[in-house]
N, C-alpha and C positions, 0 to 999 in steps of 0.2 A: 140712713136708708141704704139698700141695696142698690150695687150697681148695676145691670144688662150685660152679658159679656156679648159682644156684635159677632155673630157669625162669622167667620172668615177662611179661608185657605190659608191651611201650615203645611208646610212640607214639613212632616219630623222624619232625619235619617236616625234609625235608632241599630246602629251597628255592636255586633260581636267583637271579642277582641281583635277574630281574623279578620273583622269589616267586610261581613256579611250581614246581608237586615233580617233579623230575626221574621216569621211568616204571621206570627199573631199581633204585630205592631198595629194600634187601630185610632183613630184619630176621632174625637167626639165632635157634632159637626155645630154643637148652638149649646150652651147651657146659661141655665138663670139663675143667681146664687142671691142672696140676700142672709143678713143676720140673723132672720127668723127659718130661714128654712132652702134647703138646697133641691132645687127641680133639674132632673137632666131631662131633655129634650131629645129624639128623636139621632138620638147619639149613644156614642162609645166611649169610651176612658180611654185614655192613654196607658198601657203597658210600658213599665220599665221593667226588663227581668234583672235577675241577680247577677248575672255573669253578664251582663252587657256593659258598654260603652256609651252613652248618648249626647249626642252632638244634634244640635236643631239649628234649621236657617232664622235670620231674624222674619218675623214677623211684617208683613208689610206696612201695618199701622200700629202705633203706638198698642199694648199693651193694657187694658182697664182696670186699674185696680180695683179688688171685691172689698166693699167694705166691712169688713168684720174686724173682730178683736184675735190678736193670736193664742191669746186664753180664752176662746169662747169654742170648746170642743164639740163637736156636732155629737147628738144623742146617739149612743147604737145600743138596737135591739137587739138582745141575747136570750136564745133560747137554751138552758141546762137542761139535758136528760138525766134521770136520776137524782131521788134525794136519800143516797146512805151520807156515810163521812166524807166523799167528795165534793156530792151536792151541797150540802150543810156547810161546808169551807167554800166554797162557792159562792155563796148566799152573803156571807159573813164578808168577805174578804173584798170581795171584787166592787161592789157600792162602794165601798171609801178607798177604795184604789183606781179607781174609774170613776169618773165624774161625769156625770148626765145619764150612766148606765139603764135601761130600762130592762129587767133580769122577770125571767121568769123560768120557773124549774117544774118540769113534768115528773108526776111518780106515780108510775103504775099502782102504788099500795094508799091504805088510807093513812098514812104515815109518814113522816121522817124515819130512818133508822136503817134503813137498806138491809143489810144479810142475816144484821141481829136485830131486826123485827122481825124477818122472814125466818128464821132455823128457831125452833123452839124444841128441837131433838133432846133428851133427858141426858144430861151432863155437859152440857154447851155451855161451853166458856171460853176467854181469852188465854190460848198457849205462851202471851206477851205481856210483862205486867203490868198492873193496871194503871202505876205510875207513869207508864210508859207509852202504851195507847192514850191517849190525850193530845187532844188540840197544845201546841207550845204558851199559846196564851191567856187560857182559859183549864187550869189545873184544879181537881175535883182531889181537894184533900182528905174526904171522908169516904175514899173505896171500901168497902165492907172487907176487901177478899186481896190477898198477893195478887191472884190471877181473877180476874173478876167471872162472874157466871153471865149469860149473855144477856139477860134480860137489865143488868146495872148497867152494862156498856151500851143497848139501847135506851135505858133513859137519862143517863148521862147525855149521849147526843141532840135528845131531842128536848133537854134542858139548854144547853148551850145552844140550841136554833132558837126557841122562845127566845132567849135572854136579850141576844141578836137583832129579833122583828125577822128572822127566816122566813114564817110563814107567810107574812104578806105575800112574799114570789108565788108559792106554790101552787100547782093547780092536781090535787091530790084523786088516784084515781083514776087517773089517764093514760091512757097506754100509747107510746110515741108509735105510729105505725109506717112513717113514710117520713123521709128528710130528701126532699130534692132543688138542687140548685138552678135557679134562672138565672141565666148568665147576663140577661137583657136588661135586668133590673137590678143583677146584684144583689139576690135575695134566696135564703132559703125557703123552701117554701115547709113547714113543718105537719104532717096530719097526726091529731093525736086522738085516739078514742076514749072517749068518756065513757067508762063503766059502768054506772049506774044508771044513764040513757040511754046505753050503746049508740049516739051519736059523733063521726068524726066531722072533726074542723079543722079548718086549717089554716096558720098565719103566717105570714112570711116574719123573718129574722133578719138583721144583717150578720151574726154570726152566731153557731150552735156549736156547745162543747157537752162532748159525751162524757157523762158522769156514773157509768153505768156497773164499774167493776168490773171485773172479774171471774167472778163466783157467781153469777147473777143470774146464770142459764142454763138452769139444773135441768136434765132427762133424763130418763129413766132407761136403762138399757134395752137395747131390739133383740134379748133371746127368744125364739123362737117359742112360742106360747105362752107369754107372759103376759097376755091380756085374757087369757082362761082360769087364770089365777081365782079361788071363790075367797079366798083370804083378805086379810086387809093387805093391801101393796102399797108403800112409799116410798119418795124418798126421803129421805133425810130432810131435806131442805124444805119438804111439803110435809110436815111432821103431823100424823092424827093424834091433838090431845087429847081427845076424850082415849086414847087406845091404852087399855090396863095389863102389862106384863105379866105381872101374878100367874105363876101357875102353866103358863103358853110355850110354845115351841115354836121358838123364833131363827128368822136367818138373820144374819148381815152381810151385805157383800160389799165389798171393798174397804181397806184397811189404808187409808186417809188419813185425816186430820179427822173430819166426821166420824168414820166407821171408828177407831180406834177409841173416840170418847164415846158413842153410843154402845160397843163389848164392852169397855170399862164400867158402864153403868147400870145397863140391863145384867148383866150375865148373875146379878147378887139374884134376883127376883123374877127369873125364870125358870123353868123346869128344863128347858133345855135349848143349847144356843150353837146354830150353827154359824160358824163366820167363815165365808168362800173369801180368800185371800192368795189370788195368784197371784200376784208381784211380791216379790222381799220388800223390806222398808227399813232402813235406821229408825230405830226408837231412842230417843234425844233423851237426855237427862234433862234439859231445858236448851235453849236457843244462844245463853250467854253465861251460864253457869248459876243461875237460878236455880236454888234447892225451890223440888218438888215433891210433891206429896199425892198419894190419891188421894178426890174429894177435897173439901172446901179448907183454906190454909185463913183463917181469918187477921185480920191484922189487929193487934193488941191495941189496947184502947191507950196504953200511956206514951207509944207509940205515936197517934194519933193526936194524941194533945201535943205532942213536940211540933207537930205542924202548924198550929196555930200562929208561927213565929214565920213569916215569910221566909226571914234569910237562915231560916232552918229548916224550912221545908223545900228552898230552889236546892240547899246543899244537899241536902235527900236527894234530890231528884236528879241531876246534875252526875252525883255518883251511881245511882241506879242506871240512867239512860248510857251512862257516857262507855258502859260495857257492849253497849249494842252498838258503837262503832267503832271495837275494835277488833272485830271477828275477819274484815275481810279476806285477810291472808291464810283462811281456813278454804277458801274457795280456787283458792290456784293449786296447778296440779304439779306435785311433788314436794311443796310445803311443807315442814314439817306437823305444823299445827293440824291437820286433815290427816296426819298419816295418826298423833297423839287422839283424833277424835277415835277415829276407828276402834284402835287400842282400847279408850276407855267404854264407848257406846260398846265392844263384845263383851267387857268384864261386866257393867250392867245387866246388857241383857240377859247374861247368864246366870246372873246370880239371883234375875226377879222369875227363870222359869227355874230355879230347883226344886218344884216341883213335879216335875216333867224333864230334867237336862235332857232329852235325848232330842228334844222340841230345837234346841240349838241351832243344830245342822240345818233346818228347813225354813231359820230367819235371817240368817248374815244374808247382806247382800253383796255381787260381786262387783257390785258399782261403789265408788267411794262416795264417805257421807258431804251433803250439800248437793250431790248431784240433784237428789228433788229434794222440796223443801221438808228440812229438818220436821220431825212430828213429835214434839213429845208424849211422852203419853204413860203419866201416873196411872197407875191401878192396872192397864192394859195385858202386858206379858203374864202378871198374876191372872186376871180373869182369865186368858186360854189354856191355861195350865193346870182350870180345876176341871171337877170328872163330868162337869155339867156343859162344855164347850169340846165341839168337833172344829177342829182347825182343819178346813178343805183347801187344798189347794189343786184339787185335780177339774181341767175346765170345764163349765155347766155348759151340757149339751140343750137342756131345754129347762123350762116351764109347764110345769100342769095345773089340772085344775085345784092339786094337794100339797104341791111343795116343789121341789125342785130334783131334777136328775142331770147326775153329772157323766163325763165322759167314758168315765169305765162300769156304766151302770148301773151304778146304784143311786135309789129314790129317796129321796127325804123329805116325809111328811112334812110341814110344818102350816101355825096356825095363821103368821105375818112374815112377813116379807118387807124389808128393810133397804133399799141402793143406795150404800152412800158411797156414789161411784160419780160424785164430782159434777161437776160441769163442760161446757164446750169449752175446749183448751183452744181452738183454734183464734179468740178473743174477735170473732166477726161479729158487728152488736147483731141482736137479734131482728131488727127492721133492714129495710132496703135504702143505703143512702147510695143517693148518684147526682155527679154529676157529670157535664163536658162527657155525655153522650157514653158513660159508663158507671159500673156500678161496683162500691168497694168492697162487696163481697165476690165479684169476679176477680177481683186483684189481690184480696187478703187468703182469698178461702185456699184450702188444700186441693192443687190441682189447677190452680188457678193464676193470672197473668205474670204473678211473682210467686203464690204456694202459701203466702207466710204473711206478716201486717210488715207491710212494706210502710216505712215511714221516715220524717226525716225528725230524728233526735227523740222519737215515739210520738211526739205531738200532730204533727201532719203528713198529710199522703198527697203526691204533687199531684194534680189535677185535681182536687180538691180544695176551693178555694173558701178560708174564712169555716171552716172546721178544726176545730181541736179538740186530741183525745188525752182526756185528764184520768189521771193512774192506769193507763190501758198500758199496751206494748211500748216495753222498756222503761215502765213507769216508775218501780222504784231499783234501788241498790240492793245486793245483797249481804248489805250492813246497813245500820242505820235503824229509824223508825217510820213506818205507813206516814201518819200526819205531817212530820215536819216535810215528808218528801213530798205531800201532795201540797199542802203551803206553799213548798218551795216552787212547787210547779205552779199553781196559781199568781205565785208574783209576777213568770214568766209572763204567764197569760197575760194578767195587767199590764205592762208594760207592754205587749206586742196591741192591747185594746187601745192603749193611750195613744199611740203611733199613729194609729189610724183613726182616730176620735180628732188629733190634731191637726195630722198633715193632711187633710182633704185626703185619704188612701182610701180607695171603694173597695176594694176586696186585695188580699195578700195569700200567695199560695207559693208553697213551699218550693224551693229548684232542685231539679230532678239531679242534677252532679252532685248535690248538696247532699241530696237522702242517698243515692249509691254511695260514695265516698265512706258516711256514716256506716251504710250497711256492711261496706266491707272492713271498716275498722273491726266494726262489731265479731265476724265473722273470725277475723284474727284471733281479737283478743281472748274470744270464749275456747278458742283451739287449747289456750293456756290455762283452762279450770276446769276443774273437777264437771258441769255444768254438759258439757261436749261426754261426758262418758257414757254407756248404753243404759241407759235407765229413761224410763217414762216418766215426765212430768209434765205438769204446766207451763215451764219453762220453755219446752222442747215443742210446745202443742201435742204433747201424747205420744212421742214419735222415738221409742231408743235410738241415740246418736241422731237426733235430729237438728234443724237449725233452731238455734237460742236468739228467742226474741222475746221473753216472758220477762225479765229484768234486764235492768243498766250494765252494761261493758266496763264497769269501773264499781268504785268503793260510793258509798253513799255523798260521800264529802266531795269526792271526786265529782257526782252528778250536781252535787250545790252549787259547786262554782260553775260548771255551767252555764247552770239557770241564773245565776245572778249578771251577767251582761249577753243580752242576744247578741247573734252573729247576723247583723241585719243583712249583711250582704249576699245570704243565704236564701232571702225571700225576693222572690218577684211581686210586684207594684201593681196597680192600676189605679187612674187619680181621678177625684170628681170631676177636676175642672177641663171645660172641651178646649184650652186653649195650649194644647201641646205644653204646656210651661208647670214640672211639677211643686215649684212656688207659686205660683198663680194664689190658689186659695188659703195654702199656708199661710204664708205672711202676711195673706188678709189688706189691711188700711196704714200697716207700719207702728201700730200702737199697742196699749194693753188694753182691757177694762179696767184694771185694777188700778193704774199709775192715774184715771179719770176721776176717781172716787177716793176723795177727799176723809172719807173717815178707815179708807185700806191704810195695814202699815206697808210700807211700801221698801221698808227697811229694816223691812225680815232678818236680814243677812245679821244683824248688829245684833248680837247676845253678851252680856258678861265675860268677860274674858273668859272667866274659870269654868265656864260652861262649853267653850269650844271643843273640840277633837279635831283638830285638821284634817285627817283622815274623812270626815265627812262633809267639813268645809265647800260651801257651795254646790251638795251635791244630791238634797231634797227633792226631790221631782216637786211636790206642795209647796215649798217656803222659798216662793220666788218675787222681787219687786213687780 
């Protein structure tokens, strides 16, 4: 049965190194704990922050032990925003990494699949190969394609969530519109709108991880009469399928990753293609030395049958991937490998515009390559070099209701109209999350309390407690691959859930020395890559020579290790139990459940010799007596 913990006066001094009391130290004044279920009472937690000291007087009276098991983890509520390939790892991962999890994942669409559900733009595919894009545990040895086209890489993901039981979470259709923290209860409180009722509801969390991407929050540019447009207008990422090129006078504006495979593709099956392209771009031969091709590179069927062999499909795979981590030193600045890129990206591109050489001069850029993310782009340089493609680069003054007119005057009829001019680079989600009396688009947005996504380690933003941003700012390396970086971050996540699932911890928020520290590491290190050079990207939030918070301060492997042991001293505290004592509900009754129950093995530890590794010897988080 549960025990009653008695009310009582605690003096807790909870001193700084200097042995000063921190101002938020708070003292719970009654709580009622039992096996079955944890009530706080008309109280506070206990705060321990991360950079303190804590020294407490004894207790006037004895101490009541809570009876629980200290493998009896208290359930928490997780609310995911987003179901692309973070969600979907999310889903998968964290249940059997987290025990008692109760997970639930919002998605605006009626779908799994995030950006490749959403872009169905005509020549949309994976720039990464398809060996490569994959979950590390779950490898699809039948890719049709090198580079796969977008609609395989969506149903790839949303075969490995079926396979999973993903769905169960889901609440499909819902669009998150508010994420606000009660500090009183220790709870998010989440509003999400349902779609097809236009009904919002709302349920509290104990913790919310944005899963929302990246790419996720496509608009359309503010030129000046663009909504008098009589044509069809999109973006990219809002692609009309029924819209039939044949024969039409189309624009495209921006030369992207999108724009670049949208010219590559229309430009065979139009009559005529304007593409507005003011910024230069490295056009990539591939990301890791990838022969590319325009159009669909199928992979041979005998090929394919070698895969049937596991341990000759990991060494496939093993060898393909293991290219994509060793690029980093192409991102520091004065490297040789950056200066060999340059070199060979002008001999390509000059050799795929010989149709046009004099095109030359008006694509090098004078930023070095990696400063924005590498674009490859088979078929691309050819397509603007035929007699059917106007390469604009002088800036559009407006929109009509016929086409478009640019800054030195002249108009250009056309029948559709094309943006594939990206997303919000500033990475602020799109809903309003606040907490502790402020909001983190005041502190993330451009202009605002820090400018930039102020965070510590890209996971959290201090006054923000019991939030985590999964693939957001500084999500991954600029080596490596998407999945295993979000994996690796999800372990993070578990392990920071388990902590507080165990040790009686009500909410965990990040310490603010902790995230400046990080920040200015960051700030350093990027002074030393290519990344700091004047070029626009997403890295930068859109900003030439702006500050770099879009990737990791280091090599992909460099982020793994990492992730693979938190820096707990990094986070400040607050505990269920109101008895100033942060053992109190941890260690519970002194026992297991498991060491009770007679048919547990309890001598997990004892394996076959030959089966050992020292190296992990006792170090399972699951396989405990």
């Amino acid at each position: 049965m549960g025990v009653i913990i008695d009310a009582r006066s605690i003096a807790d001094h909870h001193c700084t190194l200097d042995g000063h009391k921190p101002e938020n130290t708070t003292v719970s004044s009654h709580a009622s704990i039992s096996r079955e279920s944890i009530h706080i009472e008309k109280g506070r937690s206990i705060e321990v922050g991360a950079s303190t000291a804590t020294q407490a007087q004894k207790p006037a009276t004895p101490l009541d032990i809570v009876d629980r098991y200290i493998d009896e983890p208290r359930p928490l509520k997780v609310a995911v925003i987003g179901g692309g390939l973070a969600g979907i790892l999310a889903g998968i991962l964290l249940p059997v990494k987290v025990p008692g999890i109760q997970l639930t994942i919002y998605e605006k669409n009626e779908d799994f699949g995030g950006t490749w559900l959403e872009n169905i733009y005509p020549g949309v595919r994976c720039d990464i190969p398809s060996h490569v894009y994959q979950s590390t545990f779950e490898p699809k040895k039948d890719w049709t394609d090198e580079f796969a086209p977008g609609h395989e890489i969506r149903d790839y993901w949303q075969s490995v969530a079926k396979k999973y039981n993903v769905y169960q979470f889901a609440k499909f259709q819902h669009l998150v519109e508010d994420a606000a923290w009660d500090a009183e209860t220790a709870k998010w409180r989440v509003a999400a709108k349902n779609l097809m009722s236009k009904e919002t509801q709302s349920e509290a969390f104990d913790f919310v991880l944005t899963c929302i991407g990246r790419f996720n929050n496509w608009k359309l540019p503010t030129y000046p009469g663009i909504g008098d447009f009589k044509g069809t207008l999109r973006h990219t990422s809002n692609w009309d399928a029924s819209f039939e090129p044949e024969g039409k006078k189309v624009a495209v504006i921006g030369n992207g990753a999108s724009g670049i495979q949208v010219v590559a593709t229309l430009q065979k099956s139009v009559a005529r293609l304007d593409h507005y392209a003011r910024n230069k771009t490295w056009i990539a031969t591939s990301w890791a030395g990838d022969e590319r091709t325009a159009g669909a590179q199928p992979i041979a069927k005998e090929v394919q049958n070698t895969f049937q062999d596991s341990a000759a499909y990991t060494s496939y795979r093993k060898k393909v991937e293991d290219k994509y981590w060793r690029g980093f030193p192409a991102v520091l600045r004065g490297n040789a490998k950056n200066a060999n890129l340059r070199t060979s990206f002008i001999e390509v591109m000059r050799k795929r515009l010989s149709k046009k050489p004099q095109m030359i001069e008006h694509m090098v850029p004078d930023f070095s390559p990696n400063c924005r993310r590498l674009t490859p782009g088979p078929g691309y340089l050819e397509a603007i070099a035929e007699d059917n493609v106007d390469y604009i680069q002088t800036p559009i003054r407006r929109v009509t209701a016929t086409g478009i007119e640019t800054e030195d005057g002249v108009h250009r009829e056309v029948d559709a109209i094309f943006c594939a001019t990206g997303s919000g680079t500033d990475l602020v989600p799109g809903f309003p999350i606040k907490a502790n009396g402020k909001a983190l688009s005041d502190i993330w947005a451009p202009g605002g309390e820090q400018g930039y996504p102020y965070t510590y380690l890209g996971i959290a933003t201090p006054g923000f407690p019991n939030i985590l941003f999964i693939h957001g700012p500084y999500g991954t390396g600029p080596s490596g691959t998407v999945p295993q970086s979000v994996e690796s971050q999800l372990a993070y996540v578990a392990k920071l859930l388990r902590k507080v699932s165990r040790e009686g911890i009500q909410s965990i928020d990040a310490d603010t020395k902790a995230a400046d520290d990080f920040n200015e590491f960051s700030d350093a290190f990027f002074k030393t890559t290519v990344f700091s050079d004047n070029c626009s990207s997403w890295y930068n939030g859109g900003k030439p020579g702006g500050r770099v918070h879009g990737i990791w301060p280091g090599s992909a492997a460099h982020l793994t290790i990492v992730r693979r042991e938190p820096r707990w001293e990094d986070w400040n505290y607050k505990y269920l139990s109101g008895s100033g004592n942060r053992f109190h509900w941890y260690l519970g009754n002194g026992s297991t459940k498991r060491e009770a129950d007679p048919e547990a093995d309890i001598t997990s530890y004892l394996r076959n010799p030959e089966e050992v590794d020292l190296k992990d010897l006792h170090e399972s988080w699951w396989s405990i007596p």
